[in-house]
C-alpha positions as CSV (number, residue, x, y, z in Angstrom):
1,X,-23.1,62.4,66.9
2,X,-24.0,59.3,64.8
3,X,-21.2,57.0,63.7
4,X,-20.9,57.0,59.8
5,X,-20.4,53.1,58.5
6,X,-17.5,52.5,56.2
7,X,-16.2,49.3,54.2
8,X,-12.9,48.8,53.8
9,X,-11.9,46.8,50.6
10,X,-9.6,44.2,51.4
11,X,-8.0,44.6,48.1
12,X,-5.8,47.6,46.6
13,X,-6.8,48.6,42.7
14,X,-4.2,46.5,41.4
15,X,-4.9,43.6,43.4
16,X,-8.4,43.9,42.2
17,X,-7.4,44.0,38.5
18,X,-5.4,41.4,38.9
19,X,-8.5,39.0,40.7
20,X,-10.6,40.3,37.6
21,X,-7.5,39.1,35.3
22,X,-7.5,35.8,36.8
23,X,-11.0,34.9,36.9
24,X,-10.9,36.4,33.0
25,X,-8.5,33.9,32.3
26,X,-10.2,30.4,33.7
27,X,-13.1,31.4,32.1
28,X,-11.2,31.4,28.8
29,X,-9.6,28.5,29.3
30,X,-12.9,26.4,30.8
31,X,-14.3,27.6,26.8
32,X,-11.3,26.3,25.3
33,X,-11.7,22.7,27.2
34,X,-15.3,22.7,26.4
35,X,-14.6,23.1,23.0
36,X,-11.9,20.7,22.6
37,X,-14.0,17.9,24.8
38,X,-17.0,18.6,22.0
39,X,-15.0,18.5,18.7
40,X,-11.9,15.9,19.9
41,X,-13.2,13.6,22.2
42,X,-17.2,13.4,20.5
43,X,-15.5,13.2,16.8
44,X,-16.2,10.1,15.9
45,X,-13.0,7.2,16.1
46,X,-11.5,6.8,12.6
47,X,-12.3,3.8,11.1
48,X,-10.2,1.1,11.2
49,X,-12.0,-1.3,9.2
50,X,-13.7,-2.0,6.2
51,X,-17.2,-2.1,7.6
52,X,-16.1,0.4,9.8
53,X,-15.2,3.1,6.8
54,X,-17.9,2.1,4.5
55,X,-20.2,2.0,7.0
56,X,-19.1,6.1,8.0
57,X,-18.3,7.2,4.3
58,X,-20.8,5.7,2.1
59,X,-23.3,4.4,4.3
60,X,-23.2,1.1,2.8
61,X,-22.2,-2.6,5.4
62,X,-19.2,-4.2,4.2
63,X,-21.3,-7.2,2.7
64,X,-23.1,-4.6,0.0
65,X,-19.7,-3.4,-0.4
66,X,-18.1,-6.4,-1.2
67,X,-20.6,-7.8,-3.2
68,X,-20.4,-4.2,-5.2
69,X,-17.0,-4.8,-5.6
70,X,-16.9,-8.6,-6.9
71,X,-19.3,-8.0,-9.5
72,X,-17.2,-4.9,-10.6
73,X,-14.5,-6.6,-11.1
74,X,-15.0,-10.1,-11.7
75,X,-13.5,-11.0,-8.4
76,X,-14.1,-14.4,-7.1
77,X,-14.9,-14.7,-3.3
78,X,-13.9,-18.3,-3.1
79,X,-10.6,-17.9,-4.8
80,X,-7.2,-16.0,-3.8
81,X,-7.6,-12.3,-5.1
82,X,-4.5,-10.4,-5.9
83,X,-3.6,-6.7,-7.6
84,X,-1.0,-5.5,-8.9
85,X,-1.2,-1.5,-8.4
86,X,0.5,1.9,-8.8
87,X,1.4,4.9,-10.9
88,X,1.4,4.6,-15.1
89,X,4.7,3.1,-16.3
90,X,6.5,1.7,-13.3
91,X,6.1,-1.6,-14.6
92,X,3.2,-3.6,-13.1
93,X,2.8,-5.6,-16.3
94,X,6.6,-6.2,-16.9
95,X,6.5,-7.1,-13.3
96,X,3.3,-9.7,-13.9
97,X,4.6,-11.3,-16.8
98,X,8.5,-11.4,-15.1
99,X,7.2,-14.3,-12.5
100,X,4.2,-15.7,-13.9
101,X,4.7,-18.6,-16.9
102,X,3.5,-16.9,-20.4
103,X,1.1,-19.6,-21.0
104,X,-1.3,-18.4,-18.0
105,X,-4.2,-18.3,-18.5
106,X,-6.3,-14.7,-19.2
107,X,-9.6,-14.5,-18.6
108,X,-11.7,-12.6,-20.6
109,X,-12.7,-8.4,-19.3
110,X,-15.6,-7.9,-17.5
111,X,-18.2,-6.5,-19.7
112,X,-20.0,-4.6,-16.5
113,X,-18.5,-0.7,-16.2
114,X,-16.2,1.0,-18.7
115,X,-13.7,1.4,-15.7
116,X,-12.6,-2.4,-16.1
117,X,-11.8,-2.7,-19.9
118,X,-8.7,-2.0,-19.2
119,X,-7.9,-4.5,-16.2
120,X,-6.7,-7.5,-17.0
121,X,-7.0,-11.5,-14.6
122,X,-4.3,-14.0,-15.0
123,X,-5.6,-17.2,-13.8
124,X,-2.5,-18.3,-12.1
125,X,-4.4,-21.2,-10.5
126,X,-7.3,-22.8,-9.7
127,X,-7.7,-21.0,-6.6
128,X,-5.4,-18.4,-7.2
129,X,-6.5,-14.9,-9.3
130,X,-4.1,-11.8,-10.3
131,X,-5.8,-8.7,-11.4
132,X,-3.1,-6.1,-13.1
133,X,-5.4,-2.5,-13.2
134,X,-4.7,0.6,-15.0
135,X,-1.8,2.5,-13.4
136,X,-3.0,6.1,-12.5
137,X,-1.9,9.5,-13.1
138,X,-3.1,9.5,-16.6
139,X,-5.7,11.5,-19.3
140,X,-7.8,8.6,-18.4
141,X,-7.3,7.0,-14.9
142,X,-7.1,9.8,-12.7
143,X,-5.3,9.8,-9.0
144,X,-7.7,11.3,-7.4
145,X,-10.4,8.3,-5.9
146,X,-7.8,5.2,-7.5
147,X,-8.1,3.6,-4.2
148,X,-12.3,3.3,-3.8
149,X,-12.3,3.2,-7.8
150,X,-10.8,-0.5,-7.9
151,X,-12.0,-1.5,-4.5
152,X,-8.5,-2.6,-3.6
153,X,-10.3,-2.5,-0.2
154,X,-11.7,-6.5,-1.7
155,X,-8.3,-8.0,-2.7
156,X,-6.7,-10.3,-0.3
157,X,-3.4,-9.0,-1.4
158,X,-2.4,-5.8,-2.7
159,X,0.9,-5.4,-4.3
160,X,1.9,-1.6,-4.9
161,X,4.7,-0.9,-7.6
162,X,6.5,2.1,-7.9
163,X,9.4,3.0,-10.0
164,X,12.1,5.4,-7.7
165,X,10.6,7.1,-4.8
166,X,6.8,7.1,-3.0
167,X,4.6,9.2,-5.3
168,X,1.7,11.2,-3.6
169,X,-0.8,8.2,-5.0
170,X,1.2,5.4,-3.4
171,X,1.4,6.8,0.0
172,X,-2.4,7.2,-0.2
173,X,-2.8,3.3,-1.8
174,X,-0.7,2.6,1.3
175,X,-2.5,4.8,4.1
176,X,-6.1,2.7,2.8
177,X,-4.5,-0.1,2.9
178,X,-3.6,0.0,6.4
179,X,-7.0,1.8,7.8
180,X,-8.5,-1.4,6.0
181,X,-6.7,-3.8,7.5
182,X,-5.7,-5.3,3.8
183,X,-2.2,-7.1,3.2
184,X,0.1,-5.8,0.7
185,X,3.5,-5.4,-0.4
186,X,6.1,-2.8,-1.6
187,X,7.8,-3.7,-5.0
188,X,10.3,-0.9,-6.1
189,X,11.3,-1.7,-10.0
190,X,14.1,-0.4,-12.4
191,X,16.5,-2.3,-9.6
192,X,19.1,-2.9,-12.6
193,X,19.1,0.6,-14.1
194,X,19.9,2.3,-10.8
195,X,22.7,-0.7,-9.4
196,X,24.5,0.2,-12.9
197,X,24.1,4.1,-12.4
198,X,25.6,3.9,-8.9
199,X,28.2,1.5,-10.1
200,X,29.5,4.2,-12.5
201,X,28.4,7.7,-10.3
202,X,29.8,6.6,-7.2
203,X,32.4,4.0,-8.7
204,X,31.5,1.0,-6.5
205,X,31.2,-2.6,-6.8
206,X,28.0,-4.6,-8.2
207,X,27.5,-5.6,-4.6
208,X,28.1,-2.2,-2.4
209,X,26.2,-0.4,-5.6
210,X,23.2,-3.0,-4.9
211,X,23.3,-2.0,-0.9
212,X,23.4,1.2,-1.0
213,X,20.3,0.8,-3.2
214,X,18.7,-1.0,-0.8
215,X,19.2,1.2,1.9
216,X,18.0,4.5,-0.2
217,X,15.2,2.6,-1.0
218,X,14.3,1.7,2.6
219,X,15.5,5.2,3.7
220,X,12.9,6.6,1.3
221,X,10.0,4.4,2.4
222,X,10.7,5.5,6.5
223,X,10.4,8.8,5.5
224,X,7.3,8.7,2.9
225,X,5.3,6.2,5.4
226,X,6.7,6.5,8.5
227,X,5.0,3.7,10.6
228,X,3.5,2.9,8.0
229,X,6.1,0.8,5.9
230,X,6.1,-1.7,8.6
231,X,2.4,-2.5,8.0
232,X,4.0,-4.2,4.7
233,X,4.6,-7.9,4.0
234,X,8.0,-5.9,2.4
235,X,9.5,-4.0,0.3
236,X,11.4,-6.0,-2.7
237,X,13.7,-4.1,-5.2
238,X,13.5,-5.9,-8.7
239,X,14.4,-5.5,-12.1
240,X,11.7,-6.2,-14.6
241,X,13.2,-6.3,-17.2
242,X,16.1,-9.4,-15.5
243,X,12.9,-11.3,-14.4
244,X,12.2,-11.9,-18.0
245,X,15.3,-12.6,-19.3
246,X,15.7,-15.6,-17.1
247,X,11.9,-16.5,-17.8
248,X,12.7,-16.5,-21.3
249,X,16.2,-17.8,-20.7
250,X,17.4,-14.7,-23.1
251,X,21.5,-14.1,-22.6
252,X,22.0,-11.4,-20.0
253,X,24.7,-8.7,-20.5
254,X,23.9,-6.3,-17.9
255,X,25.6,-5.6,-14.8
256,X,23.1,-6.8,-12.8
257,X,22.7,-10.3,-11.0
258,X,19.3,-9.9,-9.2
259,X,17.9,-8.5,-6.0
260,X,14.7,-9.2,-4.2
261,X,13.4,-10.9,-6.9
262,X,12.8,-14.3,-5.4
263,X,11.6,-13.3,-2.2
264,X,9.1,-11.7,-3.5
265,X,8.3,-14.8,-5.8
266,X,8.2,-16.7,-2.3
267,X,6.4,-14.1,0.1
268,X,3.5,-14.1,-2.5
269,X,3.8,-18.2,-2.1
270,X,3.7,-18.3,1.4
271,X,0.4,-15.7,1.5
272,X,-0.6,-18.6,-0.8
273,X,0.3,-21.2,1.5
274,X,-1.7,-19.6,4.5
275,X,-4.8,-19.6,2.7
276,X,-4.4,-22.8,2.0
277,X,-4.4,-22.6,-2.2
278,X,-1.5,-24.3,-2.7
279,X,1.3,-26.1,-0.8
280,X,4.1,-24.5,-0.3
281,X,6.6,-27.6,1.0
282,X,5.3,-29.3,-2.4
283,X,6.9,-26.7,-4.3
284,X,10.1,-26.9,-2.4
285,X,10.2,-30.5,-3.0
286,X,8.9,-30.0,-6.6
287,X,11.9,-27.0,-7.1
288,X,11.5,-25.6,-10.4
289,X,9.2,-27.2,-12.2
290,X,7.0,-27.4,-9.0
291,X,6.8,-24.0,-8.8
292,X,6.3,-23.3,-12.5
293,X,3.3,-25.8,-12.4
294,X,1.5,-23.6,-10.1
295,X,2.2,-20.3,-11.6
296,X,5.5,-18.7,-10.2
297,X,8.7,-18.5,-11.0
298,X,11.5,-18.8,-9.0
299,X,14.8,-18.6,-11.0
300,X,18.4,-17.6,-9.6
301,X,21.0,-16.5,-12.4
């Protein structure tokens, strides 16, 4: 009588489900790591700078970019480029005309795209060039694309203004700013209206009122930038409207004595300095008047 042949399985049913299950589940995975190695690790890096983002967003070397740029706006490549940015009535012109002498020069618009009729140059110096643009938010300078639109990727300084905290366009100035390697600043404004309402809410001294304000602000700027806030050459709390009083040596009757006001009158003079377009131990030596000759003011009550 012939033997009948018989495999055994070495595995029961549910140790057989269980192989299937496991060999289900590697195969899902070894999709999920294909996937992620195609659209994390091949994306290409973000750009960090200006070549770099033209080159992956519009195509376009930094050279044609610049030169774009400079004949846009009338900016000089051989002189020292500064802007004065932000939202619609924070202050950026109070702010310009609260540290620069009244009799600088303005040079005239340029006559090249309608977007610039409304910009204005203070030639400060020789060698040194403040452009005050439109602030945005409004009927007529939209948030949306302020950044590209004045090509605050060609300043050599960028000084961003706001008026209480970080609005959404700030942050995104800011965020540029630091993918295109470009120098800036934080200036917060209205320093003498909020030391007075903190003086009276919270019924402190001048002094504690003017810390406290300095820490909110700084508190703020951690959590609207994160890292980013260190990027900055800053972040000065000023009031306008007391950097024009003692410009204009007009009596002063508020509660307010100054902040930040002349450091940020000397940080812009040392970015001077290391550019070489003007000396910055002449106008220490100089004081005042030194400083007045070369555009700036720096006053103490």
């Amino acid at each position: 009588m012939g033997q009948k042949s018989s495999k055994i399985s070495r595995f029961t049913p549910s140790q057989l489900a269980f192989e299937r299950f496991k060999r289900d589940t590697w195969e899902y995975w070894q999709g999920i790591v294909k996937l992620w190695v195609v659209v994390v690790l091949k994306k290409p890096a973000e750009p960090h700078s200006v070549s770099e983002r033209v080159q992956q967003l519009y195509g376009k070397n930094s050279e044609a970019l610049m030169g774009e740029a400079r004949k846009k706006l009338g900016i000089d490549k051989d002189k020292w480029n500064a802007v004065v940015c932000g939202p619609a009535g924070v202050g950026k012109s109070s702010l310009i005309k609260g540290f620069l002498n009244p009799d600088i020069e303005i040079l005239p618009p340029v006559d090249v795209v309608e977007c610039t009729k409304d910009a204005q140059t203070y030639k400060v110096s020789e060698m040194f060039w403040l452009f005050d643009i439109p602030g945005a938010g409004t009927l007529g300078e939209a948030a949306d694309g302020y950044f590209a639109r004045w090509c605050l990727y060609a300043f050599d300084l960028v000084i961003v203004v706001s008026a209480t905290r970080l609005q959404k366009i700030e942050c995104d100035v800011v965020k540029e700013l630091i993918k295109c390697d470009v120098p800036f600043m934080l200036v917060r404004t209205k320093a003498d209206v909020d030391v007075e309402s903190l003086m009276y809410d919270e019924n402190c001294s001048l002094e504690v009122a003017k810390q406290r304000l300095k820490d909110k602000t700084n508190g703020n700027l951690r959590e609207d930038l994160g890292y980013g806030a260190s990027h900055s050459l800053g972040c000065f709390v000023v009031s306008t409207h007391w950097m024009q009083s003692i410009q204009a040596k007009r009596p002063w009757d508020r509660n307010y004595d100054g902040m930040d006001e002349n450091d940020l009158s000397e940080t812009i003079k040392e970015q001077l300095e290391k550019r070489g377009t003007v000396n910055l131990s002449d106008i220490n030596d100089q004081g005042v008047d030194g400083a007045e000759e070369n555009g700036i003011v720096t006053r103490s009550a």
